[in-house]
C-alpha positions as a printed NumPy array, in Angstrom:
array([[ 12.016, -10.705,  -7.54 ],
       [ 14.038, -11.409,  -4.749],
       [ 15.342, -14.621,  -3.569],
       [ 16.024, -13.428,   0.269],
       [ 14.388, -10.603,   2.158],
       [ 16.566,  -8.909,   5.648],
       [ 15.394,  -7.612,   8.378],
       [ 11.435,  -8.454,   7.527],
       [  9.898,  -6.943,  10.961],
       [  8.069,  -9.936,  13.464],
       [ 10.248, -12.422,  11.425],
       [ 13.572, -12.088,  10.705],
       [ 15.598, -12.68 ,   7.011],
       [ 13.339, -14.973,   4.73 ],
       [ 13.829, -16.796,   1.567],
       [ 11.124, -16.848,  -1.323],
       [ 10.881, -20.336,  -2.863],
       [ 11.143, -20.757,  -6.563],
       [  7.233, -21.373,  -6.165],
       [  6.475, -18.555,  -4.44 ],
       [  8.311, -16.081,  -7.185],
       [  6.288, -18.185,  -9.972],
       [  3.062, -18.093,  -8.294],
       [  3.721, -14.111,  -7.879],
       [  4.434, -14.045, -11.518],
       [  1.412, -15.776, -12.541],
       [ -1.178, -13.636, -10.519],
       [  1.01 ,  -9.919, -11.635],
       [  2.23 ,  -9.062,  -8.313],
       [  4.838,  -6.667,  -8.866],
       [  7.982,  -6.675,  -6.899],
       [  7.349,  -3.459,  -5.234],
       [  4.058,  -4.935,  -3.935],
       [  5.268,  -7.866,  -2.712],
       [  7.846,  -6.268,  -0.988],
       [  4.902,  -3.598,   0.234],
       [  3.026,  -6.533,   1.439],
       [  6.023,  -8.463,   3.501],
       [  7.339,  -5.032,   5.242],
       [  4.275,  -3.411,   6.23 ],
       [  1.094,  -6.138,   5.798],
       [ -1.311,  -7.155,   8.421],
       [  0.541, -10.3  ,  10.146],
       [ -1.844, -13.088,  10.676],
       [ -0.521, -16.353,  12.55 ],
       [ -1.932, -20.233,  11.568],
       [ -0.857, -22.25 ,  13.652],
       [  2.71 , -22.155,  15.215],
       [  4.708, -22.369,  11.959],
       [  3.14 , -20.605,   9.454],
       [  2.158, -16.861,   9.1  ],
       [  0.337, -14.966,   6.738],
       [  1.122, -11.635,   5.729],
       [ -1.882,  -9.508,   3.718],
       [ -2.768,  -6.626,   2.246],
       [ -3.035,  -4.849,  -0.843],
       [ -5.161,  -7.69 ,  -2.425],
       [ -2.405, -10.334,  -1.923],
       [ -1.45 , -12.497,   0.673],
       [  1.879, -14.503,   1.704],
       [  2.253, -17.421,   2.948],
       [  5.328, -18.05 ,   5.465],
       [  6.957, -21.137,   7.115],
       [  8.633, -20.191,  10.176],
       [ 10.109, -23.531,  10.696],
       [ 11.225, -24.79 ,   7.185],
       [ 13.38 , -27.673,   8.492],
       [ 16.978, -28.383,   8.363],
       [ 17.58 , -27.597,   4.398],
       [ 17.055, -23.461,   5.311],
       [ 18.686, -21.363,   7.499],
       [ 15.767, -19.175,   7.901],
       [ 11.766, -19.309,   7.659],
       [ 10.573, -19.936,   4.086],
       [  7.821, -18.193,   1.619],
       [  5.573, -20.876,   0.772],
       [  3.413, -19.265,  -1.899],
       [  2.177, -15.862,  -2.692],
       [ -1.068, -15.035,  -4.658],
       [ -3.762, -12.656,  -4.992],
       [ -7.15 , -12.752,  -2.593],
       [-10.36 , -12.223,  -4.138],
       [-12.661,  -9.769,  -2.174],
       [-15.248, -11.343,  -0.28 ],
       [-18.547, -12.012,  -2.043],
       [-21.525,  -9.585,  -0.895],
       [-24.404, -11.174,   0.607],
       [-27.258, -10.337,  -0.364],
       [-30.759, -10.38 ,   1.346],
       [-33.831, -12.974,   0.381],
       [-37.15 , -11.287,  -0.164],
       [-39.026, -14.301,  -0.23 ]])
């Protein structure tokens, strides 16, 4: 994977910390997801830093403000999302 993504649109270059890429690892996203995901994934804010980017059953997790140590906003983490658990009716 990648250390540093250009041009990401909504955000600018990035970096992927060294947890981020292990994280990815761990859960089997591919690099072709990932970089799916980050180009063209629904782009949730939380909060005024940090920004979410989702789709494909993964989300990302991005600092937009990483302090003083990066010259650009920062990927936190990246993992895989579970679907959301059906509900199911009580017939009591």
């Amino acid at each position: 994977m990648d250390d540093r993504y250009y041009d990401v649109p909504g955000i600018g270059d990035v970096i992927v910390s060294r947890h981020a890429q292990e994280r990815a690892g761990k859960d089997g996203i591919s690099e072709d997801v990932f970089t799916s995901v980050l180009y063209k994934g629904q782009h949730l804010a939380e909060g005024q830093d940090i920004v979410w980017r989702t789709g494909k059953g993964i989300r990302i997790v991005i600092t937009l403000d990483p302090g003083p140590t990066f010259d650009c906003p920062l990927i936190k983490t990246a993992f895989r999302v579970l679907p959301p658990a059906s509900i199911r009716r009580y017939r009591g």
